[in-house]
MILO-342196 format. One record per residue: z, x, y of N, C-alpha, C, CB in turn. Coordinates in Angstrom, 1 decimal. Glycine has a CB too. Layout:
// residues N
<r n_zz="Z" n_xx="X" n_yy="Y" ca_zz="Z" ca_xx="X" ca_yy="Y" c_zz="Z" c_xx="X" c_yy="Y" cb_zz="Z" cb_xx="X" cb_yy="Y"/>
...
***
This chain:
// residues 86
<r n_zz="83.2" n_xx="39.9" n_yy="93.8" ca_zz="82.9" ca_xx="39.5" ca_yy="92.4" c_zz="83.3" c_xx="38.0" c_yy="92.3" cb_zz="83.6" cb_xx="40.3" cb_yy="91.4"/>
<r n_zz="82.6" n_xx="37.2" n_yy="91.4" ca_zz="83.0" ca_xx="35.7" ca_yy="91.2" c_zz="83.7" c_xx="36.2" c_yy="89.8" cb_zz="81.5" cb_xx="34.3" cb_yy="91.0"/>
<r n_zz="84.2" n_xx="34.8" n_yy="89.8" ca_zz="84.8" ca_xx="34.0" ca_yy="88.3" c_zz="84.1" c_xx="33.8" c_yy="86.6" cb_zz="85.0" cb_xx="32.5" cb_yy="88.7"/>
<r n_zz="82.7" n_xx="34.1" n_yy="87.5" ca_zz="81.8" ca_xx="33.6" ca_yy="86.4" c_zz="81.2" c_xx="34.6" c_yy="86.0" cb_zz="80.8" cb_xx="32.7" cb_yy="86.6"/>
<r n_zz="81.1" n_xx="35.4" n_yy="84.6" ca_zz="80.2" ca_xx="36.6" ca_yy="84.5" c_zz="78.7" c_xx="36.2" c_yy="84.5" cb_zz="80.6" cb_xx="37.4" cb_yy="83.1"/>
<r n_zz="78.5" n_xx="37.6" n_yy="84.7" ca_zz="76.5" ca_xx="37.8" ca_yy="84.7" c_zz="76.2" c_xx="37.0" c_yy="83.6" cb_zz="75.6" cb_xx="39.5" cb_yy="84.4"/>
<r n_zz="74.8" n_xx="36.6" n_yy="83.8" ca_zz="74.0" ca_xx="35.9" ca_yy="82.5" c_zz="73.8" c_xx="36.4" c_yy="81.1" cb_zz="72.8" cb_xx="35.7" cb_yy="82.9"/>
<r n_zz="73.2" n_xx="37.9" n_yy="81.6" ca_zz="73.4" ca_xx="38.8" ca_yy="80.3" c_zz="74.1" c_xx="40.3" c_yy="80.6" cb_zz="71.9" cb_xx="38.9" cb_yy="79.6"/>
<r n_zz="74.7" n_xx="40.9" n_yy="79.5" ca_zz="75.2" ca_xx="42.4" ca_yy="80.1" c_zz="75.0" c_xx="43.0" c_yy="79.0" cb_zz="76.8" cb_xx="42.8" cb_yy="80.6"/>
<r n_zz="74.9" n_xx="44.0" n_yy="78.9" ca_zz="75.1" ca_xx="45.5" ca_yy="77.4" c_zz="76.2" c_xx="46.1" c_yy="78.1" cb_zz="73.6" cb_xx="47.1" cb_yy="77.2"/>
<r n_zz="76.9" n_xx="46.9" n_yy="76.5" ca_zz="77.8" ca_xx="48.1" ca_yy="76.8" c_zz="77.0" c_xx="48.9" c_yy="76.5" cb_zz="79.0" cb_xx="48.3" cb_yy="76.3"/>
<r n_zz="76.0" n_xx="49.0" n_yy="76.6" ca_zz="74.8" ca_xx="50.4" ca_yy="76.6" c_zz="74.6" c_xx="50.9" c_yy="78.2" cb_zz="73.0" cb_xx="49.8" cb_yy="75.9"/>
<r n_zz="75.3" n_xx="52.3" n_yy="78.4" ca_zz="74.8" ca_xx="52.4" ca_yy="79.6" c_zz="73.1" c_xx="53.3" c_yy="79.8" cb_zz="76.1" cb_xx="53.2" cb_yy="80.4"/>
<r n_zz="72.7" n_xx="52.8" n_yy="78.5" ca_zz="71.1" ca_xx="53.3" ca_yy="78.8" c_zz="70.2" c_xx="51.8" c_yy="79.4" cb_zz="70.3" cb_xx="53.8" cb_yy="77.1"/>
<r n_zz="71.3" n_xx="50.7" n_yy="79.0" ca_zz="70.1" ca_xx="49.7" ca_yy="79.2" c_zz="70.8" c_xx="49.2" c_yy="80.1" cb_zz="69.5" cb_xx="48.7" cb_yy="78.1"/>
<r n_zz="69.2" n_xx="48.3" n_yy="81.3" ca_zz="69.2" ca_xx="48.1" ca_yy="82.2" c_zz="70.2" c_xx="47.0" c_yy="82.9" cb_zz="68.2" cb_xx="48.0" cb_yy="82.3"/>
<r n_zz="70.7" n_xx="46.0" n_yy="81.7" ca_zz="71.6" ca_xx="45.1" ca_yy="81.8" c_zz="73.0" c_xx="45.6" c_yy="81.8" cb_zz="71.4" cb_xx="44.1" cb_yy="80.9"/>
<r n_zz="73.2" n_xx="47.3" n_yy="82.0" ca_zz="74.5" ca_xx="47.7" ca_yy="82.3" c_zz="75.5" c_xx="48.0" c_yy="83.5" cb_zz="74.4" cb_xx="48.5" cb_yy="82.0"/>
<r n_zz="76.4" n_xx="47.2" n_yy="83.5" ca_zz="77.1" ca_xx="47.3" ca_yy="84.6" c_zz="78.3" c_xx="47.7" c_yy="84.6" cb_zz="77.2" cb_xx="46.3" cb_yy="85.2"/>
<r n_zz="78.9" n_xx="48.5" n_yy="85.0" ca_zz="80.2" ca_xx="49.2" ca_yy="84.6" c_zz="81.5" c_xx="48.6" c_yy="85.5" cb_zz="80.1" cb_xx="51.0" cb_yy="84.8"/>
<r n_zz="80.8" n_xx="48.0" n_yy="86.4" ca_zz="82.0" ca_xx="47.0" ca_yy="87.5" c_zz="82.3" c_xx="45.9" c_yy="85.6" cb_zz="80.6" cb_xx="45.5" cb_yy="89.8"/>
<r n_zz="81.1" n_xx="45.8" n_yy="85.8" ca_zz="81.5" ca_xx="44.0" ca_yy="84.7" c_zz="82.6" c_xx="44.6" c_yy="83.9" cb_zz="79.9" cb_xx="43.2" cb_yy="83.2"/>
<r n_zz="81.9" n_xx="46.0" n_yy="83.0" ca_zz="82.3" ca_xx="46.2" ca_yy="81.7" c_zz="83.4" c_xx="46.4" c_yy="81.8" cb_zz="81.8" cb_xx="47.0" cb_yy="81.0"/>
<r n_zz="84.3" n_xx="47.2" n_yy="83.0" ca_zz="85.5" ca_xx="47.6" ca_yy="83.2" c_zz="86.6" c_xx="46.4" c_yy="83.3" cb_zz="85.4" cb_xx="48.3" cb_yy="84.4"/>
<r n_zz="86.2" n_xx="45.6" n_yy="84.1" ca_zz="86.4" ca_xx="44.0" ca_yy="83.9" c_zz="87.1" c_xx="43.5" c_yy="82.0" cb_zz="84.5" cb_xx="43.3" cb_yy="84.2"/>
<r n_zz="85.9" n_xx="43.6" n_yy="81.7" ca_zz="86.7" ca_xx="43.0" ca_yy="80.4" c_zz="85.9" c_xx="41.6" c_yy="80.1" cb_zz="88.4" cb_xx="42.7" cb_yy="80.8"/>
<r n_zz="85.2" n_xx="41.3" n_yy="79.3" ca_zz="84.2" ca_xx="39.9" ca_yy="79.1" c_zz="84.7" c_xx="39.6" c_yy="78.0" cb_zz="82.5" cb_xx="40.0" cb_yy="79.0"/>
<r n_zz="85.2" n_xx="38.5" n_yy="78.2" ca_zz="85.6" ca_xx="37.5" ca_yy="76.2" c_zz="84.2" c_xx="36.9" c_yy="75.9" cb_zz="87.1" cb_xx="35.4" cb_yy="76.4"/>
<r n_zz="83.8" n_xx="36.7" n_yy="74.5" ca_zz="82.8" ca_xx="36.4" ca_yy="74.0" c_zz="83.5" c_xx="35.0" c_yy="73.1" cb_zz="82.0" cb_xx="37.8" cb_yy="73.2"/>
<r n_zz="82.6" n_xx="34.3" n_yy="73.2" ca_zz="82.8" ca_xx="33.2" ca_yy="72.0" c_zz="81.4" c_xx="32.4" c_yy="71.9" cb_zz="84.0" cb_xx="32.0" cb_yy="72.4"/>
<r n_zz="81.2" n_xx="32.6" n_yy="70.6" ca_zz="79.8" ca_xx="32.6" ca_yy="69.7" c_zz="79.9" c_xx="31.5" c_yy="69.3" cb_zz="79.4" cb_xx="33.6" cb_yy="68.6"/>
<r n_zz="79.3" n_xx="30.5" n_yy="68.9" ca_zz="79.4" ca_xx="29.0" ca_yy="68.2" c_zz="80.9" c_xx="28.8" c_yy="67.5" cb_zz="78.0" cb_xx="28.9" cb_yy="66.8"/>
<r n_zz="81.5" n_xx="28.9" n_yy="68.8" ca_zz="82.6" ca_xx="28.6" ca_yy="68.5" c_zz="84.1" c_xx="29.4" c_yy="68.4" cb_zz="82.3" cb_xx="28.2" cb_yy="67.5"/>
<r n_zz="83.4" n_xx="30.9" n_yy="67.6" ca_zz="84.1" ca_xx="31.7" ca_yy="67.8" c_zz="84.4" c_xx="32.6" c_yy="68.0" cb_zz="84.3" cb_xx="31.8" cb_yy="67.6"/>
<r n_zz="85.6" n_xx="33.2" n_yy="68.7" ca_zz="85.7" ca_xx="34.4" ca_yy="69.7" c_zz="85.3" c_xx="36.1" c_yy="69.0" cb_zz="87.4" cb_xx="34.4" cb_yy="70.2"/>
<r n_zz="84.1" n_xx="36.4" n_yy="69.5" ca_zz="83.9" ca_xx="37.9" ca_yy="69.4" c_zz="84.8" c_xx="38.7" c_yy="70.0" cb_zz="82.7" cb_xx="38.3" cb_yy="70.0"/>
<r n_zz="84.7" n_xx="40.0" n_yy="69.2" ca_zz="85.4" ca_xx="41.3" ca_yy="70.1" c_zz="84.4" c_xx="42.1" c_yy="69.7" cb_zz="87.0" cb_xx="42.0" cb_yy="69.8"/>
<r n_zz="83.2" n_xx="41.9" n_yy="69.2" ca_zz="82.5" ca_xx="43.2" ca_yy="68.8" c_zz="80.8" c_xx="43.2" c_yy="69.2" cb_zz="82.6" cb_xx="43.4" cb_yy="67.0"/>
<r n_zz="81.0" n_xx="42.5" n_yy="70.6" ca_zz="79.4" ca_xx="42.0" ca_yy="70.8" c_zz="78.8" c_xx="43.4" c_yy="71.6" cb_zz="79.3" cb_xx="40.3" cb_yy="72.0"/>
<r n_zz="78.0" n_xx="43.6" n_yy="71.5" ca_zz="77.2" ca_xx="44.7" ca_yy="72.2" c_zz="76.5" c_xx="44.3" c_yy="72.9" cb_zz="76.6" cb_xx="45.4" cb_yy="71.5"/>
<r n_zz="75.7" n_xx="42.8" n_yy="73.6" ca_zz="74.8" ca_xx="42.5" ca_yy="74.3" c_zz="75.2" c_xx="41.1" c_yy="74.2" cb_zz="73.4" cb_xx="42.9" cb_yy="73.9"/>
<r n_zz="75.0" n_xx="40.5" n_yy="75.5" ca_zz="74.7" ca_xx="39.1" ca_yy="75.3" c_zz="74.1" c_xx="38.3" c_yy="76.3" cb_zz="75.8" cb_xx="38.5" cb_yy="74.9"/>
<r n_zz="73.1" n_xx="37.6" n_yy="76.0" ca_zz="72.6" ca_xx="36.3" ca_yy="77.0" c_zz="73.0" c_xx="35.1" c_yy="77.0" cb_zz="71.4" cb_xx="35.8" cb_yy="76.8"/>
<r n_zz="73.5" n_xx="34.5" n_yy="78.2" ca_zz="73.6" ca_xx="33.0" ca_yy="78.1" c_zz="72.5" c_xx="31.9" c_yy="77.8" cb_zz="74.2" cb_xx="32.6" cb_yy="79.2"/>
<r n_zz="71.9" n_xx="32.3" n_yy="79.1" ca_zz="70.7" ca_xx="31.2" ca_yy="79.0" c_zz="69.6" c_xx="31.3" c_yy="78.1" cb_zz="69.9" cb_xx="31.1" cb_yy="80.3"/>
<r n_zz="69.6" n_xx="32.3" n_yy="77.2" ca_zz="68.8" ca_xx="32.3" ca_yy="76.1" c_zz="69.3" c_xx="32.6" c_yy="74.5" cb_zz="67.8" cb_xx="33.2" cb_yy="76.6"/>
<r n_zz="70.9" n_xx="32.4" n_yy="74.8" ca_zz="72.1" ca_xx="31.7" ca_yy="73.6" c_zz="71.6" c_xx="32.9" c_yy="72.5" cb_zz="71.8" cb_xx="29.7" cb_yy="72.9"/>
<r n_zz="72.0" n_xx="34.1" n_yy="73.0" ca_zz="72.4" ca_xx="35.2" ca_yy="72.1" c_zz="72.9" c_xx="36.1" c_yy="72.0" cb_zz="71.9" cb_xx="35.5" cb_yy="71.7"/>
<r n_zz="72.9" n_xx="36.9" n_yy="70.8" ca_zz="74.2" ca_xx="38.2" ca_yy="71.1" c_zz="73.9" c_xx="39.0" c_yy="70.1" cb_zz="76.0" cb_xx="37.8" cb_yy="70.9"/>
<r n_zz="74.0" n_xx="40.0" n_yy="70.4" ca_zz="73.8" ca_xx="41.4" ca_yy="69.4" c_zz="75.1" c_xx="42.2" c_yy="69.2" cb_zz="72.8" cb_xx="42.6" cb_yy="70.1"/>
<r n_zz="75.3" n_xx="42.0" n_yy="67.7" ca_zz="76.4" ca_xx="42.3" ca_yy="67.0" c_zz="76.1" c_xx="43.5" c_yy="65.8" cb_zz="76.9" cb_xx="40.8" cb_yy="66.3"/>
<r n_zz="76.6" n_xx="44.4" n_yy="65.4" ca_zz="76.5" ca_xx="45.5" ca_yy="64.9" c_zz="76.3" c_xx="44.9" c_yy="63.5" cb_zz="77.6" cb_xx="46.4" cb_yy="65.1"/>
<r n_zz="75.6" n_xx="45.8" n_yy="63.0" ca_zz="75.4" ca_xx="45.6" ca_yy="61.1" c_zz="76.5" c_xx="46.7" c_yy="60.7" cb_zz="73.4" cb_xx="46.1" cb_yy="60.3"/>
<r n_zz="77.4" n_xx="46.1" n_yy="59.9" ca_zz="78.6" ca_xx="47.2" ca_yy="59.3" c_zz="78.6" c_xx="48.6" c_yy="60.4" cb_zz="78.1" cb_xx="47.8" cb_yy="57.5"/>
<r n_zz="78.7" n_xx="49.5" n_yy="59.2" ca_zz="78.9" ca_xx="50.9" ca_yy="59.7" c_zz="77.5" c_xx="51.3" c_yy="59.8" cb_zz="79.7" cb_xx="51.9" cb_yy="58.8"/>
<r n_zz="76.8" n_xx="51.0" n_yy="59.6" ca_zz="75.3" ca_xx="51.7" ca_yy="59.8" c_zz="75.3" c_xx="52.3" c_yy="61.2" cb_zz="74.0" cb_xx="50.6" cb_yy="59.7"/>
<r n_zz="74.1" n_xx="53.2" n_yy="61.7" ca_zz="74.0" ca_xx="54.2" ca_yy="62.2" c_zz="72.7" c_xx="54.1" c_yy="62.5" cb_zz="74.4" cb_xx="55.2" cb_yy="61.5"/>
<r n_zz="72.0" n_xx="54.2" n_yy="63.8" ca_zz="70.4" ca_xx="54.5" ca_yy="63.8" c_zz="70.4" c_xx="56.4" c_yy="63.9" cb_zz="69.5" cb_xx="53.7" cb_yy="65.5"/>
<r n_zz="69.3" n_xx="56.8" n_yy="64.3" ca_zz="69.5" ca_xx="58.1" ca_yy="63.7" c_zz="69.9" c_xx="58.8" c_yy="65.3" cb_zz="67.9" cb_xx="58.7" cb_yy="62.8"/>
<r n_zz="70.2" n_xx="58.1" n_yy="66.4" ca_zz="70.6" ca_xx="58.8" ca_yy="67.4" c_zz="72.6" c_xx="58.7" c_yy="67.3" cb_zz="69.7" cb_xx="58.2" cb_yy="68.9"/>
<r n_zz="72.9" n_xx="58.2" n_yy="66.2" ca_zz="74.9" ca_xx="57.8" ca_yy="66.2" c_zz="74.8" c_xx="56.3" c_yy="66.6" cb_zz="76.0" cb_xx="58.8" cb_yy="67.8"/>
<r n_zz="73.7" n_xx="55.5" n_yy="67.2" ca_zz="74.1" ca_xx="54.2" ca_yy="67.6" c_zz="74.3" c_xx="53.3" c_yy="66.4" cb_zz="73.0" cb_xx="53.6" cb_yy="68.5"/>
<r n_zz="75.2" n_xx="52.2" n_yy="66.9" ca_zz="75.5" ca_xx="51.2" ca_yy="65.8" c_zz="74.1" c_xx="50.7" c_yy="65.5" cb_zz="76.6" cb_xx="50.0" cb_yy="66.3"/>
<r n_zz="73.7" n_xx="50.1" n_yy="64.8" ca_zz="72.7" ca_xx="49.4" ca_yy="64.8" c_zz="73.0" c_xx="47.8" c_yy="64.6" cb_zz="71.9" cb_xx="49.9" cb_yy="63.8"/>
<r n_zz="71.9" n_xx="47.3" n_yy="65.4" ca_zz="72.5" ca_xx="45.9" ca_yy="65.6" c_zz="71.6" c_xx="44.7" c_yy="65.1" cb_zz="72.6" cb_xx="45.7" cb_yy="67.1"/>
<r n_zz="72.0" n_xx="43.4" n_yy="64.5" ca_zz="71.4" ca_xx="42.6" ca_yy="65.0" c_zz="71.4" c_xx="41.1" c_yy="66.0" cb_zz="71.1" cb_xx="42.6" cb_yy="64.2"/>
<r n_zz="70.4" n_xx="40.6" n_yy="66.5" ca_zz="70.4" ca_xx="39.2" ca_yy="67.6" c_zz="70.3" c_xx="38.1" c_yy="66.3" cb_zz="68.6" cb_xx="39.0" cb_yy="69.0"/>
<r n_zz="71.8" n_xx="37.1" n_yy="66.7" ca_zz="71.7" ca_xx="36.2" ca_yy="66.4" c_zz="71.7" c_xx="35.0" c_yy="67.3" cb_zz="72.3" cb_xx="36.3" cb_yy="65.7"/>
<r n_zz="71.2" n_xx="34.0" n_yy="66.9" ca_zz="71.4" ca_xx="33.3" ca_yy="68.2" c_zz="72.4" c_xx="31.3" c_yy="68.0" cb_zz="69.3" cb_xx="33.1" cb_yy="68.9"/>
<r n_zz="72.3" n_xx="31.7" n_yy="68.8" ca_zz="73.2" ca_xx="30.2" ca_yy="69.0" c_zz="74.0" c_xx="29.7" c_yy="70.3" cb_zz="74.5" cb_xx="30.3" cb_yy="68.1"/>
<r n_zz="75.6" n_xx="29.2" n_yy="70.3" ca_zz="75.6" ca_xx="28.6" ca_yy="71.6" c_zz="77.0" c_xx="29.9" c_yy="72.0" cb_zz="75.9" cb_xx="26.5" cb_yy="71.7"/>
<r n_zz="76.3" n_xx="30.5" n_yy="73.2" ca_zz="77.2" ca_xx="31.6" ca_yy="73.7" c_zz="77.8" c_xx="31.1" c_yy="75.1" cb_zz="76.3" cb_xx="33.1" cb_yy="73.9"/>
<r n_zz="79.6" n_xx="31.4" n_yy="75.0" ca_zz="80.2" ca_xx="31.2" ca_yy="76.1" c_zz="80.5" c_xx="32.5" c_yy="76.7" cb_zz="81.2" cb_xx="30.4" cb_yy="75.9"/>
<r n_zz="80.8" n_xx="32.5" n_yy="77.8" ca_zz="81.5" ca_xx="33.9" ca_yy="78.6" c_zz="82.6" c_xx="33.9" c_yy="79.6" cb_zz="80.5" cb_xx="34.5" cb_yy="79.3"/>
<r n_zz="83.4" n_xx="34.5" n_yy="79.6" ca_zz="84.7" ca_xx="34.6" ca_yy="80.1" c_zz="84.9" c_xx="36.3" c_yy="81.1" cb_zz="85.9" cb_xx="34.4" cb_yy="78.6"/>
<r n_zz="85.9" n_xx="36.0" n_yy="82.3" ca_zz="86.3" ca_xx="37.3" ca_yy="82.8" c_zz="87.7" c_xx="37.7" c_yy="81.5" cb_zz="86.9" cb_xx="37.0" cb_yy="84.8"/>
<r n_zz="88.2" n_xx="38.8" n_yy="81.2" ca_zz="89.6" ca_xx="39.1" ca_yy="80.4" c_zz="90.6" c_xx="39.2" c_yy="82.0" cb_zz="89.6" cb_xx="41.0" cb_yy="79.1"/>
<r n_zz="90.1" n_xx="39.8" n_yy="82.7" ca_zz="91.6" ca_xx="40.3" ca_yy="83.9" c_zz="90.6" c_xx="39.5" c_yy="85.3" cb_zz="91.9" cb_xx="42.9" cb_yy="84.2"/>
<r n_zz="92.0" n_xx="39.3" n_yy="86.0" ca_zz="91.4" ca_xx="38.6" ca_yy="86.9" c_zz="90.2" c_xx="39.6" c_yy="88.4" cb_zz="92.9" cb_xx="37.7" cb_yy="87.4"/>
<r n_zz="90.0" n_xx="39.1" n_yy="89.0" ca_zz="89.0" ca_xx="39.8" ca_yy="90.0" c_zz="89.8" c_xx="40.9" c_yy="90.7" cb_zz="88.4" cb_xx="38.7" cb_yy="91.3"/>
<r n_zz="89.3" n_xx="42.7" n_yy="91.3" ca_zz="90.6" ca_xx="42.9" ca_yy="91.5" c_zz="90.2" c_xx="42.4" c_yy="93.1" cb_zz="91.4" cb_xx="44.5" cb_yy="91.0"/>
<r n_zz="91.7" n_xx="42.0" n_yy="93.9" ca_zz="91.9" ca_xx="41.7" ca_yy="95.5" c_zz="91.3" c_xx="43.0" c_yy="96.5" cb_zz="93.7" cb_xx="41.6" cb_yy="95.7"/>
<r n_zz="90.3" n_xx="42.2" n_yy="97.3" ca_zz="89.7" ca_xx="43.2" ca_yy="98.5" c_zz="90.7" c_xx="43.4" c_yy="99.5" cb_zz="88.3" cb_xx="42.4" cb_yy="99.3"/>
<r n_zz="91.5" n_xx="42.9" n_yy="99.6" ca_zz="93.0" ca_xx="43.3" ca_yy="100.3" c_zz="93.9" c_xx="44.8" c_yy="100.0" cb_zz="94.1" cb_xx="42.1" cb_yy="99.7"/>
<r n_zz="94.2" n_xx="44.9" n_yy="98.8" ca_zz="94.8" ca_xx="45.3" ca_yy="98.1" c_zz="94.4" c_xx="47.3" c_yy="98.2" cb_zz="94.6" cb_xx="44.4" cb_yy="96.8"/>
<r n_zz="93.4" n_xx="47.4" n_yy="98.4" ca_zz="92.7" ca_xx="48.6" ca_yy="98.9" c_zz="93.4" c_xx="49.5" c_yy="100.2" cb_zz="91.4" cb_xx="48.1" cb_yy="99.2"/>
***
C-alpha cells in the first residue's frame, strides 16, 4: 500500500469503488477546508463528496445522500500496516 489514498472510494460495499483494505485503513476527509467524518463517497480528481441528508432513509434503510462539490483533500488515519511484521 502507498501513503496516498485511492482517487475515489465508497463505504458502500455494493459499489464498485469499494475497498475494504482502504476502508479498514481509515481515510480523513477535508472538504473546502473542512474536515469531514461523515463522507460516504468521495472523488479527488473530480472534487466531490457525498454526504448524507439528515436522518432520512431511502426505502432500502440507506442514508440518503447528496454530491457536493468543491476542493477535496485525502489523508491515510493509521499508518500502512508493515509486510515484515506478519
Amino acid at each position: 500500500m502507498t501513503d496516498t489514498p485511492p482517487d475515489r472510494v465508497s463505504n458502500d460495499p455494493r459499489s464498485p469503488f469499494f475497498d475494504p483494505s482502504v476502508v479498514e485503513r481509515g481515510i480523513g476527509i477535508r472538504f473546502n477546508g473542512v474536515e469531514r467524518t461523515n463522507v460516504e463517497e468521495y472523488c479527488i480528481s473530480e472534487g466531490w463528496v457525498r454526504l448524507p441528508v439528515g436522518k432520512s432513509l431511502d426505502r432500502r434503510g440507506n442514508a440518503m445522500t447528496m454530491k457536493h462539490k468543491g476542493q477535496v483533500e485525502a489523508w491515510y488515519l493509521s499508518p500502512a500496516p508493515d509486510a515484515d511484521s506478519k
